[in-house]
N, CA, C, O and CB atoms as a CASP TS submission, in Angstrom:
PFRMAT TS
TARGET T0000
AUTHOR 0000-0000-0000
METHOD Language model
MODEL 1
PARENT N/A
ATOM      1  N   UNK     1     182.442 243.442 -29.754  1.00  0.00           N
ATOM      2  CA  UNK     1     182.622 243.890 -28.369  1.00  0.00           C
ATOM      3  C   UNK     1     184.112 244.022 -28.046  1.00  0.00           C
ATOM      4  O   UNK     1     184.586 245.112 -27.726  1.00  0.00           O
ATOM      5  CB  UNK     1     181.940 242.905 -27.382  1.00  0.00           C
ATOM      6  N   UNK     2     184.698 243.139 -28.113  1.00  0.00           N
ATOM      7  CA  UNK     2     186.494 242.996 -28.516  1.00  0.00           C
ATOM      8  C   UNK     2     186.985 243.897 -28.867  1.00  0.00           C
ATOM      9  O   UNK     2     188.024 244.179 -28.269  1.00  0.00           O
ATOM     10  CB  UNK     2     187.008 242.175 -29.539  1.00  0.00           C
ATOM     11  N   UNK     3     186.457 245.010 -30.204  1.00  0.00           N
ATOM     12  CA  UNK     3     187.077 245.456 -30.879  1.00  0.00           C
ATOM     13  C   UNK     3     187.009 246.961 -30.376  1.00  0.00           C
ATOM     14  O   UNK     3     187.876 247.829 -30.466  1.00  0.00           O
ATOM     15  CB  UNK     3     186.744 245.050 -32.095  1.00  0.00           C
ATOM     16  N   UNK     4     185.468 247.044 -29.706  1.00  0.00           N
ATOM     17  CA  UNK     4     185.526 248.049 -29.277  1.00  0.00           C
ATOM     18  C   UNK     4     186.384 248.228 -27.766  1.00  0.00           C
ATOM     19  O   UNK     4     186.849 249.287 -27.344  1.00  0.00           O
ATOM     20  CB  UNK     4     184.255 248.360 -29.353  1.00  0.00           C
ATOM     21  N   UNK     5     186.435 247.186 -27.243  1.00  0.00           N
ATOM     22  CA  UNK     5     187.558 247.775 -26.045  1.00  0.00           C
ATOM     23  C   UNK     5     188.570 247.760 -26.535  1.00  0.00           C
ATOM     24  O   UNK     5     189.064 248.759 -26.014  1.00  0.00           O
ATOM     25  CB  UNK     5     187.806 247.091 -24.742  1.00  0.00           C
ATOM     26  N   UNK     6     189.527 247.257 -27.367  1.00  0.00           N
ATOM     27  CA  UNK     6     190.579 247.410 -27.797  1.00  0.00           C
ATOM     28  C   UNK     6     190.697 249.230 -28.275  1.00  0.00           C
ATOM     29  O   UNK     6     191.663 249.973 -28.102  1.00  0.00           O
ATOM     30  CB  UNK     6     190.698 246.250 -28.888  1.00  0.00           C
ATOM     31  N   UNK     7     189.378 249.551 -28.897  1.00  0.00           N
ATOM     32  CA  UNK     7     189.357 250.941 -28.953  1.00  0.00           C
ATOM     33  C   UNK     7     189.392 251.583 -28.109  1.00  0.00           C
ATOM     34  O   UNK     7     190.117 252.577 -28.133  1.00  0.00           O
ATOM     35  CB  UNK     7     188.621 251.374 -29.404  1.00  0.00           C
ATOM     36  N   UNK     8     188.412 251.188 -26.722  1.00  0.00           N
ATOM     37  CA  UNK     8     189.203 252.326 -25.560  1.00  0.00           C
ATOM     38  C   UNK     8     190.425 252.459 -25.016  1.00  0.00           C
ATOM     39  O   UNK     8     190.753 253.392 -24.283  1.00  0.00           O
ATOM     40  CB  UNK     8     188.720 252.326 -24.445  1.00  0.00           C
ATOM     41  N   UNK     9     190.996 251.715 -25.288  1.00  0.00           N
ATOM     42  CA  UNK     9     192.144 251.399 -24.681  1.00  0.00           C
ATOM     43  C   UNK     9     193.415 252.063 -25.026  1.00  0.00           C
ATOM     44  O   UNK     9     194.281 252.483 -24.259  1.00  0.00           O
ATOM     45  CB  UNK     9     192.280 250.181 -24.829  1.00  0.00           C
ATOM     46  N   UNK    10     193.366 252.091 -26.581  1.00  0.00           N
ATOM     47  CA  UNK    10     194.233 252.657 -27.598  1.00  0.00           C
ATOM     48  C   UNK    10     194.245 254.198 -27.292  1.00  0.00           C
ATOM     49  O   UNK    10     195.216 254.953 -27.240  1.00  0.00           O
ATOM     50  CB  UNK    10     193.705 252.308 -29.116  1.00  0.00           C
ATOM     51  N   UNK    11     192.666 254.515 -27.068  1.00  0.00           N
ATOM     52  CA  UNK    11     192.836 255.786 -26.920  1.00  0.00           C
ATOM     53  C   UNK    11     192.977 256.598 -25.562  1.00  0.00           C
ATOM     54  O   UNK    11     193.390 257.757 -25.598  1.00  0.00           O
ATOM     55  CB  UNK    11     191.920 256.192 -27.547  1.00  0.00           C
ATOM     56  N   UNK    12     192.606 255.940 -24.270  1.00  0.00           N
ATOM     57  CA  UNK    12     193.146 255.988 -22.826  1.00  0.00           C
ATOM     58  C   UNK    12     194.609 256.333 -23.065  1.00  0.00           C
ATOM     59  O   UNK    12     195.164 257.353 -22.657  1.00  0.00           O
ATOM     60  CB  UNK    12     192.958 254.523 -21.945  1.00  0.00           C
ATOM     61  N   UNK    13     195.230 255.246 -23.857  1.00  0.00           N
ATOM     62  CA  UNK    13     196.715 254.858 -23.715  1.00  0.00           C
ATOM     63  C   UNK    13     197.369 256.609 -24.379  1.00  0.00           C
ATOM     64  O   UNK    13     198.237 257.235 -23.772  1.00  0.00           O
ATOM     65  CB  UNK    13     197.199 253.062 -24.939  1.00  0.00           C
ATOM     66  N   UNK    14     196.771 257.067 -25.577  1.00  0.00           N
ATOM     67  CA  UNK    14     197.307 257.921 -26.433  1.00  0.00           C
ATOM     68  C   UNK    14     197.037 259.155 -25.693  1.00  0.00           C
ATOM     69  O   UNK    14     198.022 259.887 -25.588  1.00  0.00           O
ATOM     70  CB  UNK    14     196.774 257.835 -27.839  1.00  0.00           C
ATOM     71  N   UNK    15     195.814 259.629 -25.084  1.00  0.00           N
ATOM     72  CA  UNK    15     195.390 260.805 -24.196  1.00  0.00           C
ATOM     73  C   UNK    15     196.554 260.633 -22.871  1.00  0.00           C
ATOM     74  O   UNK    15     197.127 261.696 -22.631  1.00  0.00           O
ATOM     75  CB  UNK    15     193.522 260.637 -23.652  1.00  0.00           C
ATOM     76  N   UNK    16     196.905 259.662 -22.143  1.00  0.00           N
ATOM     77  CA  UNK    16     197.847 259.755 -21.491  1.00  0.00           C
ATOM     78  C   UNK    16     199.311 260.245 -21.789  1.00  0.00           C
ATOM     79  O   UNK    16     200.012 261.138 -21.314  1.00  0.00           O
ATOM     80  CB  UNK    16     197.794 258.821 -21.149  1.00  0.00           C
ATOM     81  N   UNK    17     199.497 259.237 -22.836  1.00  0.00           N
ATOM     82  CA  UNK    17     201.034 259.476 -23.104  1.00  0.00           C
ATOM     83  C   UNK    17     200.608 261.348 -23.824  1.00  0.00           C
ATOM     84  O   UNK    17     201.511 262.071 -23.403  1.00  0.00           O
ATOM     85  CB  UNK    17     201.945 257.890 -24.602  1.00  0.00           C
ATOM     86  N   UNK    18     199.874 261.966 -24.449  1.00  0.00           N
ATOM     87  CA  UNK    18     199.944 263.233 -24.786  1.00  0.00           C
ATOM     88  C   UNK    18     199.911 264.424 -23.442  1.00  0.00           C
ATOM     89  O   UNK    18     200.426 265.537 -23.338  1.00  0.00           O
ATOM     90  CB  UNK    18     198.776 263.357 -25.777  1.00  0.00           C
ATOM     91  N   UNK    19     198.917 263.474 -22.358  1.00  0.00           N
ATOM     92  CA  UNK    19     198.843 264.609 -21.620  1.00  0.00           C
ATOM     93  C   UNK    19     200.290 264.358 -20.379  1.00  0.00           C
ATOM     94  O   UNK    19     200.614 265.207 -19.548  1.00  0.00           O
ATOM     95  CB  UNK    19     197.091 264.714 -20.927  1.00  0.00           C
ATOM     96  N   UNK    20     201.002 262.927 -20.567  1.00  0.00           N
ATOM     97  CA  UNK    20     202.713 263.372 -20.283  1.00  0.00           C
ATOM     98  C   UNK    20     203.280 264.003 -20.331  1.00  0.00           C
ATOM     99  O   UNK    20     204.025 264.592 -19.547  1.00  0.00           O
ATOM    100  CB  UNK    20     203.495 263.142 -20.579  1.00  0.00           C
ATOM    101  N   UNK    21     202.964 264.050 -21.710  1.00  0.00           N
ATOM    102  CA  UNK    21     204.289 264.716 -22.836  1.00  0.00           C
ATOM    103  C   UNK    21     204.148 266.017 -22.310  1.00  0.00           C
ATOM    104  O   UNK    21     205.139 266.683 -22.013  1.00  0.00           O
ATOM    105  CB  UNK    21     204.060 264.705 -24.818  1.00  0.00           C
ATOM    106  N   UNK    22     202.740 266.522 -22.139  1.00  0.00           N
ATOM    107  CA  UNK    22     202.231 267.949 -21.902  1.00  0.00           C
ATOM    108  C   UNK    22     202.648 268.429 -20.786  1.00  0.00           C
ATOM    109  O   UNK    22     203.056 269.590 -20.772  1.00  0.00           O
ATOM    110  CB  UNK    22     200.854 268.112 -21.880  1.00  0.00           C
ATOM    111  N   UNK    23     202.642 267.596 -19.515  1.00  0.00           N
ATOM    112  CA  UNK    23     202.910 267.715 -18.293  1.00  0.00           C
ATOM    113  C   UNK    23     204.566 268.119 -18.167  1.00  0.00           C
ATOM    114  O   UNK    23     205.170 269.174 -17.974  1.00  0.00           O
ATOM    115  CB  UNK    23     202.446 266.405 -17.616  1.00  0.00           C
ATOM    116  N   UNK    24     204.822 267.208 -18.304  1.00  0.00           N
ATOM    117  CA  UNK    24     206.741 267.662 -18.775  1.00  0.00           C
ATOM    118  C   UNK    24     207.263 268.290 -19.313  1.00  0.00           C
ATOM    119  O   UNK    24     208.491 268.364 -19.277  1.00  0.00           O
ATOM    120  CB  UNK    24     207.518 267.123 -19.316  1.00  0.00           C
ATOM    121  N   UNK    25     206.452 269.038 -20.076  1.00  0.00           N
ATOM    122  CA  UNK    25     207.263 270.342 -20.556  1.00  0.00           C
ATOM    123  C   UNK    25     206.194 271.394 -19.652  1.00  0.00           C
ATOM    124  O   UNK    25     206.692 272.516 -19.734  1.00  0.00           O
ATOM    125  CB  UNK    25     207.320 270.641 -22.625  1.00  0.00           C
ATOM    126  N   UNK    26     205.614 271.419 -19.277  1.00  0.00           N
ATOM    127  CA  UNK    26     205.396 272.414 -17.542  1.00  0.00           C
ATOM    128  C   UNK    26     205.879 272.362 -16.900  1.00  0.00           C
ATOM    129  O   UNK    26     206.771 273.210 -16.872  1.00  0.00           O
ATOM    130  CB  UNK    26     204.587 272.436 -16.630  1.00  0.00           C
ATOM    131  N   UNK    27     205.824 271.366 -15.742  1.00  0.00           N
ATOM    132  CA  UNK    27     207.088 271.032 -14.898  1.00  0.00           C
ATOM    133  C   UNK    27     208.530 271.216 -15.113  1.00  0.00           C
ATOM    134  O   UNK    27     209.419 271.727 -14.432  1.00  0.00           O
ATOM    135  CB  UNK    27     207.076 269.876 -14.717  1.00  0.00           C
ATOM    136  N   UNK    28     208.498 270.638 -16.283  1.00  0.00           N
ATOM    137  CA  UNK    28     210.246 270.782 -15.793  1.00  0.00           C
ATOM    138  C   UNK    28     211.454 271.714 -16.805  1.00  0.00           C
ATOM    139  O   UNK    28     212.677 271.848 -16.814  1.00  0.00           O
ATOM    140  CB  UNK    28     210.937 268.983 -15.817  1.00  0.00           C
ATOM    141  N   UNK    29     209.944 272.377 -17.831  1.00  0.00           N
ATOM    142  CA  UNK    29     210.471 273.695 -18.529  1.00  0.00           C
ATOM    143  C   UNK    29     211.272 272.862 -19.730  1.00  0.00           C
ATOM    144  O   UNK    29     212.291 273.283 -20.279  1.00  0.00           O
ATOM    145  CB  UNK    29     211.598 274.851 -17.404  1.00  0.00           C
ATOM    146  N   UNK    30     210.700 271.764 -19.993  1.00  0.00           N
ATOM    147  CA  UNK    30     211.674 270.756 -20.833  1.00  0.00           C
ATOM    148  C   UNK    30     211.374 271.620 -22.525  1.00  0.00           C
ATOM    149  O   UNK    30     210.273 271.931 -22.979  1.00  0.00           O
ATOM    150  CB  UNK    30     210.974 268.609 -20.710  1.00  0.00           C
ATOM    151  N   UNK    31     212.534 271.806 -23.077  1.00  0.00           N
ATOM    152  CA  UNK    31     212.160 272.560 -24.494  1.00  0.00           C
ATOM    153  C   UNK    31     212.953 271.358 -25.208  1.00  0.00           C
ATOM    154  O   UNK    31     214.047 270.943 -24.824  1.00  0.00           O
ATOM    155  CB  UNK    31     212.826 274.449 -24.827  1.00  0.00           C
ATOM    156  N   UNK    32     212.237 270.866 -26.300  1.00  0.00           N
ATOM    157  CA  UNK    32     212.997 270.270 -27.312  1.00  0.00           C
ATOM    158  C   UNK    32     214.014 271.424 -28.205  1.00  0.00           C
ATOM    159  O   UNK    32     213.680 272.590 -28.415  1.00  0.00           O
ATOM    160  CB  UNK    32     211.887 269.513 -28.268  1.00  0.00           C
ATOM    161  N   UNK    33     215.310 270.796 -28.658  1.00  0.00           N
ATOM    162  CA  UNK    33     216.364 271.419 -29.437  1.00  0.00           C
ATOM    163  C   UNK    33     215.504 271.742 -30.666  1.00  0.00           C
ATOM    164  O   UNK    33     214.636 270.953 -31.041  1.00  0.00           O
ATOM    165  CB  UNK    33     217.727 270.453 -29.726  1.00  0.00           C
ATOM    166  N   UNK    34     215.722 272.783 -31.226  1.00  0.00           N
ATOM    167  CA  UNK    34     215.315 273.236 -32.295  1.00  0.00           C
ATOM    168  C   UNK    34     216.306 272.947 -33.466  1.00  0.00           C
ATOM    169  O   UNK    34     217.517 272.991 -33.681  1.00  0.00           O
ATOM    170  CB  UNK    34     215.037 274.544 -32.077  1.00  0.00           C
ATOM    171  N   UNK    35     214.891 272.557 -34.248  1.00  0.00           N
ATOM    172  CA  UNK    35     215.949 271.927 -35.376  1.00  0.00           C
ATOM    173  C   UNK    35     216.836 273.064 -36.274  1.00  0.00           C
ATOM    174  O   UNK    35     216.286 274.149 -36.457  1.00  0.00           O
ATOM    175  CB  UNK    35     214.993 270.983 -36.558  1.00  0.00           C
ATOM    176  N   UNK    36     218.125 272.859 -36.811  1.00  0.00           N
ATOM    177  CA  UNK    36     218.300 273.874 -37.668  1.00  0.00           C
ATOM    178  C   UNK    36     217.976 274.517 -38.382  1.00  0.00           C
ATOM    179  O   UNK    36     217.887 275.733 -38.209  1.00  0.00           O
ATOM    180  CB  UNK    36     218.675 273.869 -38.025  1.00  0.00           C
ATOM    181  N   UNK    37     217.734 274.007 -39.271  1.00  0.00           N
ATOM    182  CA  UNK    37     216.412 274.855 -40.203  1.00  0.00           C
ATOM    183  C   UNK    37     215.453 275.643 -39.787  1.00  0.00           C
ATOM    184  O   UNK    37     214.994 276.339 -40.692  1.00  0.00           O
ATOM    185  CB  UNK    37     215.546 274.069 -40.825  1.00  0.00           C
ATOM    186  N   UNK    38     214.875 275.828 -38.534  1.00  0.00           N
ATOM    187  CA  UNK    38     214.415 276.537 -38.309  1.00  0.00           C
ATOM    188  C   UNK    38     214.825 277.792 -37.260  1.00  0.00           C
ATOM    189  O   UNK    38     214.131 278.751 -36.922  1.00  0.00           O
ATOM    190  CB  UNK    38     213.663 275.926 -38.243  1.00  0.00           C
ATOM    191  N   UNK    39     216.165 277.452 -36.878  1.00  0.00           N
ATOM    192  CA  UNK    39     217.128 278.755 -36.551  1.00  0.00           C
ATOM    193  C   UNK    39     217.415 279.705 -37.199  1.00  0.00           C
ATOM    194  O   UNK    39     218.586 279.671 -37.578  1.00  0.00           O
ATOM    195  CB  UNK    39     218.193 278.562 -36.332  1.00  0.00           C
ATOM    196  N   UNK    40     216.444 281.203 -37.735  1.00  0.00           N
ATOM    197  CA  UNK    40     217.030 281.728 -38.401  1.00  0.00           C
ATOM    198  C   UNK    40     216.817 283.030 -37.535  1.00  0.00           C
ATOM    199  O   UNK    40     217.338 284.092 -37.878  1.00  0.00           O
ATOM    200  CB  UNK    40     216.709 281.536 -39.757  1.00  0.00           C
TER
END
């Protein structure tokens, strides 16, 4: 029973922090630097 809430939790936690991540680059037009290597 333990183990399985520890499982919801993990994954609450991970769907959030992704749909952050997601949110912030809408809002606020946030672009990560592109790495060199792929500047061509």
């Amino acid at each position: 029973m333990k183990k399985r809430l520890l499982m919801g939790v993990m994954t609450l936690v991970a769907l959030m922090a992704q749909m952050g991540a997601a949110s912030a680059c809408c809002w606020f037009g946030y672009q990560p630097p592109t790495p060199k290597s792929l500047q061509k």
